[in-house]
C-alpha positions as CSV (number, residue, x, y, z in Angstrom):
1,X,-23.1,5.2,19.8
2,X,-24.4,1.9,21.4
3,X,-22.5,-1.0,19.7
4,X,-25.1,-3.9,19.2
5,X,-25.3,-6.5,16.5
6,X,-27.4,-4.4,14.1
7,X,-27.2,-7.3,11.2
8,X,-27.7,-10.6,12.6
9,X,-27.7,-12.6,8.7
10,X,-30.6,-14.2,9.3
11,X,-32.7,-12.9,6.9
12,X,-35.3,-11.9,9.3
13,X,-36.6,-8.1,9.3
14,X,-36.4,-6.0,11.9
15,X,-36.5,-2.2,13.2
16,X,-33.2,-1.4,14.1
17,X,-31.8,1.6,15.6
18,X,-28.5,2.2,14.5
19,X,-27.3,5.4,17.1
20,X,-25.4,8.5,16.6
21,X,-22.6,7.8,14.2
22,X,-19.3,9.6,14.7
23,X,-19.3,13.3,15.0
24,X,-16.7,13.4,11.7
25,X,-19.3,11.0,10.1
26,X,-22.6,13.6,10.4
27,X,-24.2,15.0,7.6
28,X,-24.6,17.6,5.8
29,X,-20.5,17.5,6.8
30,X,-19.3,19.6,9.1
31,X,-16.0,21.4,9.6
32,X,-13.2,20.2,11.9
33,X,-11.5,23.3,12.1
34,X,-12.1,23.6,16.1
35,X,-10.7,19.6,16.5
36,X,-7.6,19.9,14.5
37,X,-4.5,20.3,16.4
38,X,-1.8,21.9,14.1
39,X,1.6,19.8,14.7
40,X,4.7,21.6,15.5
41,X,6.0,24.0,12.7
42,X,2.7,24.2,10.7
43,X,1.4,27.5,12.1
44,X,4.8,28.6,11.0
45,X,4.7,27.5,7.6
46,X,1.0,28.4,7.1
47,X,2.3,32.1,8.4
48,X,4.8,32.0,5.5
49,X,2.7,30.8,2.8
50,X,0.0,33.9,4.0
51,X,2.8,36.7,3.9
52,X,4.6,35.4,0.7
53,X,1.3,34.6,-1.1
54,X,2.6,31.7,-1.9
55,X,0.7,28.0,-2.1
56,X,1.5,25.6,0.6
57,X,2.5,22.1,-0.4
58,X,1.7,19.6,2.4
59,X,3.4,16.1,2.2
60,X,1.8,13.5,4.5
61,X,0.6,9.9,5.2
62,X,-3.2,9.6,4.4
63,X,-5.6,10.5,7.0
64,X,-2.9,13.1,8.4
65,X,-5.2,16.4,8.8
66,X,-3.9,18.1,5.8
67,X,-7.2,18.2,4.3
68,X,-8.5,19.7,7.7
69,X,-5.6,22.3,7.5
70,X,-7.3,24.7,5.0
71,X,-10.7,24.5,6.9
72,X,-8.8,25.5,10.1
73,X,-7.2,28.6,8.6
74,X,-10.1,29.4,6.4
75,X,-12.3,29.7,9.6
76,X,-9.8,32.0,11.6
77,X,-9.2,34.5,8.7
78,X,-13.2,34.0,7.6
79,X,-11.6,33.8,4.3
80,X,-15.5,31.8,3.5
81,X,-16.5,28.7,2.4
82,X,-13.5,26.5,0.8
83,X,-13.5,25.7,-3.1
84,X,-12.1,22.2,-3.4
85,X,-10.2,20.2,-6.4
86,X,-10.0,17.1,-6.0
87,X,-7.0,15.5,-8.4
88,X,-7.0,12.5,-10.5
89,X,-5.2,11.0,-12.8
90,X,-7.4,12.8,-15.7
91,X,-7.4,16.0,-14.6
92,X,-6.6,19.0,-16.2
93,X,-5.8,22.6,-15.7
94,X,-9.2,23.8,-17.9
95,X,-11.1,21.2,-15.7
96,X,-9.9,24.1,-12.5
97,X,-10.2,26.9,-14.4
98,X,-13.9,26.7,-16.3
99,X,-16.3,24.3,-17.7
100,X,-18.0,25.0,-21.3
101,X,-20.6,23.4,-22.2
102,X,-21.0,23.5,-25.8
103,X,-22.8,20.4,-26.5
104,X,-25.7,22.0,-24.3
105,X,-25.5,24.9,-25.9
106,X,-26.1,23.5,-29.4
107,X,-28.8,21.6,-28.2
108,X,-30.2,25.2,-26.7
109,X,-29.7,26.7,-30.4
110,X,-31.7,24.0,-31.8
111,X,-34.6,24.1,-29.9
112,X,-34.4,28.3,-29.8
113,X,-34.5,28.1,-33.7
114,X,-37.7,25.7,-33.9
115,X,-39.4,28.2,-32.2
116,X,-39.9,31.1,-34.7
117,X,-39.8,34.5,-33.0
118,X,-36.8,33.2,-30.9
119,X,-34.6,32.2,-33.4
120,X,-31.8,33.5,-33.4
121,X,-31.2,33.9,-29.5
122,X,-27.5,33.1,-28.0
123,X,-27.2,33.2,-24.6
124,X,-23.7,31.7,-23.6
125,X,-23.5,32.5,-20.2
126,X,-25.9,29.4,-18.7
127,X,-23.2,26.9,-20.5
128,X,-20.0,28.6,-18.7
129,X,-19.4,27.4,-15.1
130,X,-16.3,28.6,-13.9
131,X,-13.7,25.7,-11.9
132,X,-12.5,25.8,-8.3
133,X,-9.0,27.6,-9.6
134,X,-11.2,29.9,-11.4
135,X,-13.3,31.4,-8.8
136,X,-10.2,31.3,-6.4
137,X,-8.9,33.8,-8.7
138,X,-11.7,36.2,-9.3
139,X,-11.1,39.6,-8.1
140,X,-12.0,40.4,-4.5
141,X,-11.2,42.5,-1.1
142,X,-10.2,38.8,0.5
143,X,-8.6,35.7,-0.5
144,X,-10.3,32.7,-1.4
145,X,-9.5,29.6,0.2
146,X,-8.8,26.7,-1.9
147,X,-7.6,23.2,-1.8
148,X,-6.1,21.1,-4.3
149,X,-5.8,18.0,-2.9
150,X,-3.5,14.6,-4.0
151,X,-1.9,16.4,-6.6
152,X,0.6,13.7,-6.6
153,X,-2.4,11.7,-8.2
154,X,-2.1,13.5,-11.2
155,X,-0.7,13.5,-14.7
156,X,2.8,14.1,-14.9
157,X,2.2,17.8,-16.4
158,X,0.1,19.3,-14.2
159,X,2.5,21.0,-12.0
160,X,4.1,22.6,-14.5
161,X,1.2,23.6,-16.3
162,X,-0.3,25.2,-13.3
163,X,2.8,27.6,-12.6
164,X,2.1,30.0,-15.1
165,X,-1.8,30.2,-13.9
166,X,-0.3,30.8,-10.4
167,X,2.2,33.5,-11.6
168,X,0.2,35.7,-13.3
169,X,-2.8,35.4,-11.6
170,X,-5.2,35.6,-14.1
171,X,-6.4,33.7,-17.4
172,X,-8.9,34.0,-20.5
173,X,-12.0,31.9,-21.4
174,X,-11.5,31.8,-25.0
175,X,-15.1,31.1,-25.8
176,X,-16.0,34.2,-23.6
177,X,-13.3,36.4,-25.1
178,X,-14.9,35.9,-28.9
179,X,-18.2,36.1,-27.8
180,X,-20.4,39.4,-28.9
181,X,-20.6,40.6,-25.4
182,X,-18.2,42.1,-23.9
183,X,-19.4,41.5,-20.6
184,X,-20.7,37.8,-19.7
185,X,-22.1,36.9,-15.8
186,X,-20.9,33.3,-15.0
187,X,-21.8,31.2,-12.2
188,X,-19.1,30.4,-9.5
189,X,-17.7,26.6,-8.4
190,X,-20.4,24.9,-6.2
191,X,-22.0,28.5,-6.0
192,X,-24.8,30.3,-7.7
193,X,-22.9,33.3,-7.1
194,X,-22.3,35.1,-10.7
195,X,-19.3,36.6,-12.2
196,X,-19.0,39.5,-14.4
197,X,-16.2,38.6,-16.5
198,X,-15.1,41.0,-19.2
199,X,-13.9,39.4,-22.4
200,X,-13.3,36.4,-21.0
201,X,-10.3,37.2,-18.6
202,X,-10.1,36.8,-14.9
203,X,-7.8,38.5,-13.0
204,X,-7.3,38.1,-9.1
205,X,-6.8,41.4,-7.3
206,X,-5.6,38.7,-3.9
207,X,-3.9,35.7,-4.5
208,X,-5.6,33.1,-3.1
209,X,-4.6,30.7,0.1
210,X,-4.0,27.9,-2.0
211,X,-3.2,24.2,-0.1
212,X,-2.2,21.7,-2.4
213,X,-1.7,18.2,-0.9
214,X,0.3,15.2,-1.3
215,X,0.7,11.7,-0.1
216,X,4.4,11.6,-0.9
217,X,3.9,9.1,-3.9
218,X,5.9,11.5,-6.2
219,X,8.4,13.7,-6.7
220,X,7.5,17.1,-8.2
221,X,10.0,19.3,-10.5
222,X,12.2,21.9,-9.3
223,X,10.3,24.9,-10.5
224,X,7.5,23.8,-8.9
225,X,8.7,23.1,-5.4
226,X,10.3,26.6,-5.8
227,X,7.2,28.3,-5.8
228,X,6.2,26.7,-2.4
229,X,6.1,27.0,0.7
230,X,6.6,23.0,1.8
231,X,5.9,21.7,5.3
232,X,5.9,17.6,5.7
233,X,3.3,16.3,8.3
234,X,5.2,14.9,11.0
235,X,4.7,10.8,12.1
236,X,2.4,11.2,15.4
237,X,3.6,10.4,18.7
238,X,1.6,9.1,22.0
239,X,1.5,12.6,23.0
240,X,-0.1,14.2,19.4
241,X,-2.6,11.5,19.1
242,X,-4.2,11.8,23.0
243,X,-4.5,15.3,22.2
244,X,-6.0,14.7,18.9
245,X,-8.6,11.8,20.8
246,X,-9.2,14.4,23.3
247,X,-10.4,16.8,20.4
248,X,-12.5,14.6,19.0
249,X,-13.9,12.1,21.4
250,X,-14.7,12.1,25.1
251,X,-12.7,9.3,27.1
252,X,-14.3,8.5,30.7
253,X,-11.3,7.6,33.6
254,X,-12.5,4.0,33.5
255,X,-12.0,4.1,29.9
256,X,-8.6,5.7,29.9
257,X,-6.1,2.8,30.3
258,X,-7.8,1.1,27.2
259,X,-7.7,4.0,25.3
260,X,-3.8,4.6,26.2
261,X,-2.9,0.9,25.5
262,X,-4.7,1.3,21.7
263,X,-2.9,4.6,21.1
264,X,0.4,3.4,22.1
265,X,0.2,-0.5,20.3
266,X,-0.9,2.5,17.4
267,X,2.6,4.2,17.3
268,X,4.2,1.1,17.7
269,X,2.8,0.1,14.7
270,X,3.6,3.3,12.7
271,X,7.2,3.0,14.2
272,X,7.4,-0.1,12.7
273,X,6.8,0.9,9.4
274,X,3.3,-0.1,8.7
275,X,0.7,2.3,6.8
276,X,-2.0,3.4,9.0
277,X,-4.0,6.8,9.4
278,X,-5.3,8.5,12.1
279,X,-8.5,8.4,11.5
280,X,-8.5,4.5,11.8
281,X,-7.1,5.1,15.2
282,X,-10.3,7.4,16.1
283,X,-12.7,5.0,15.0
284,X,-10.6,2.2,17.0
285,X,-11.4,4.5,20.0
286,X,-15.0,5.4,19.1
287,X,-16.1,1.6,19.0
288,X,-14.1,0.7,21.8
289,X,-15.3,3.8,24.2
290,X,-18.9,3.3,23.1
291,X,-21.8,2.7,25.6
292,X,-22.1,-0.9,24.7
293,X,-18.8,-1.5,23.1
294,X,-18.1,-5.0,22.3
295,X,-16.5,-7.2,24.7
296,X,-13.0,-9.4,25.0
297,X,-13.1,-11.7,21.5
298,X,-15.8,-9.1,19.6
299,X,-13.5,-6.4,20.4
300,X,-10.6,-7.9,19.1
301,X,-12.1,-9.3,16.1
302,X,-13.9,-5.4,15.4
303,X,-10.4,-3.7,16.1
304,X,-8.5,-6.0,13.8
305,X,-11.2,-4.8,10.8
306,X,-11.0,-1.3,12.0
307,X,-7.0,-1.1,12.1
308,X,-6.1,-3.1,8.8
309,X,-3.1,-1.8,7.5
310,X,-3.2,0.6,4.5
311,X,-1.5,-1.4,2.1
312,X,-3.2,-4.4,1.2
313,X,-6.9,-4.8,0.2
C-alpha cells in the first residue's frame, strides 16, 4: 500500500488510486490458516478436543486468533469449508438447527391453487433450509468444522439448551417428521448441497469439531464447562507478536527498529491493563511499514486513530 492523502475535503473530484489494501482485508476473504501461529498449549488442547470429540471453548480478548483457530485445523485435517454461527443476543437453538419457512410456503400454496391443474401441489422441501448446527450434524465419513462464535453474547439459556443437541447428536424437524414424505432433500447452511432427511431427524454418524468462542464477558454453568475442552488465549508477549507480524507482513531492516519500538510500547500497553487487539497492532505496522507511510506528526496522529483503546467509542 502507498499511504497518500486519498481525501483531501475539498470537494473537488478526482481519480484516485487507493493501492492494495491489507492482505487480511482482500476479498472474496481468504483464509489465515497458513499466518496463524497457535500460542503455547493450543495444539494440545485442540488434540484433546479431536480425540474426546468434545467442543473446544476458547476464552480470549477480541482480535486474539480464536476465530482463525478453526480455519487452521480445518485446513490440516481437510475437514472442508467451515459452517459459521455467529451469536447474538437473539439467537436461538432452532435458528442453528433449521429454518422453516412457512409464510413462503403459504404464499407458494396460494398461488399453486389459483392455477387450476396444480392445485393441490405441496412441496415443502424449497422452504426448509437447514442451520449451521444442523448441517454440522448430518451424517458423514468426516467431521464438519464449525464455529460458534461469542457465545458469551447470547441469552442466558443457550448453553444449556445446546447440551442435549450436543449429547445426542441428532434432532427432529417437526415440520419434516409430519409431513407426507417420508423422505424430504433439504438444502445445507451457505450450501446448495441437499440433504435426504428421513422423517425429519438428523443424526450425525461424526461429531463434529465444534469451536465455540468467548470474549470472557460471562460465566457459563457447570454442566456446560464440563462438556469442554477449555483453553484461555494467552496475553501476547514481544516475542508472539514479531512472529505473528512476521506471518503476516514483510518488515524491511531499515524498517525493523520502528516496528520493534510499536510492538513493544504495544505490550506495554496490554501490561497495563488497557483493551487492545492484535489486529490493531498489524494495521499499526501495515501503515507505518508502507511505501509512502506518513511521516513524524502524520504518523503519530494515524497511529493514535489506529491504536484507540477498546473500551471507549
Amino acid at each position: 500500500m502507498t499511504w497518500q492523502p486519498f481525501y483531501v475535503g475539498d470537494g473537488t473530484p478526482r481519480d484516485v488510486d487507493l493501492g492494495e489494501p491489507p492482505p487480511w482485508r482482500r476479498f472474496p476473504r481468504q483464509s489465515l490458516h497458513r499466518e496463524f501461529q497457535p500460542p503455547p498449549g493450543l495444539v494440545e488442547a485442540v488434540n484433546a478436543a479431536l480425540a474426546l470429540r468434545r467442543p473446544l471453548l476458547l476464552t480470549g480478548a477480541p482480535g486474539s486468533g480464536k476465530s482463525t483457530v478453526i480455519e487452521q485445523v480445518a485446513q490440516e485435517l481437510k475437514l472442508g469449508r467451515t459452517l459459521r454461527w455467529h451469536i447474538t443476543s437473539r439467537s436461538t437453538l432452532t435458528d442453528a438447527l433449521y429454518h422453516y419457512d412457512a409464510l413462503g410456503r403459504i404464499h407458494a400454496q396460494r398461488l399453486e391453487g389459483g392455477r387450476g391443474a396444480d392445485a393441490g401441489a405441496d412441496d415443502i422441501a424449497p422452504f426448509v433450509r437447514l442451520g449451521p448446527l444442523g448441517t454440522a450434524l448430518l451424517p458423514g465419513e468426516r467431521p464438519r468444522a464449525l464455529l460458534v462464535d461469542e457465545i458469551d453474547k447470547s441469552d442466558l439459556d443457550l448453553p444449556s439448551d445446546l447440551l442435549d443437541v450436543l449429547e445426542r447428536g441428532e434432532f427432529e424437524i417437526p415440520e419434516l417428521a409430519r409431513y407426507r414424505e417420508d423422505v424430504v432433500h433439504v438444502r445445507e447452511a451457505a450450501e446448495n448441497t441437499l440433504a435426504a432427511l428421513e422423517k425429519g431427524r438428523v443424526r450425525c454418524t461424526v461429531f463434529p469439531f465444534l469451536v465455540l468462542t468467548s470474549n470472557g464477558e460471562r460465566d457459563f454453568p457447570a454442566a456446560f464447562l464440563r462438556r469442554c475442552v477449555r483453553y484461555t488465549m494467552p496475553q501476547p508477549t514481544v516475542a508472539t507478536l514479531h512472529r505473528v507480524v512476521a506471518a503476516h507482513l514483510r518488515v524491511d531492516e531499515a524498517q525493523a527498529g520502528a516496528v520493534d519500538t510499536l510492538v513493544t510500547a504495544f505490550v506495554e500497553r496490554l501490561e497495563a491493563g488497557e483493551s487492545l487487539a492484535v489486529d490493531q497492532l498489524l494495521n499499526a505496522v501495515h501503515v507505518l511499514t508502507a511505501q509512502e507511510a506518513p511521516a513524524e506528526d502524520d504518523a503519530r496522529s494515524v497511529l493514535e486513530l489506529i491504536l484507540r483503546g477498546l473500551t471507549h467509542a
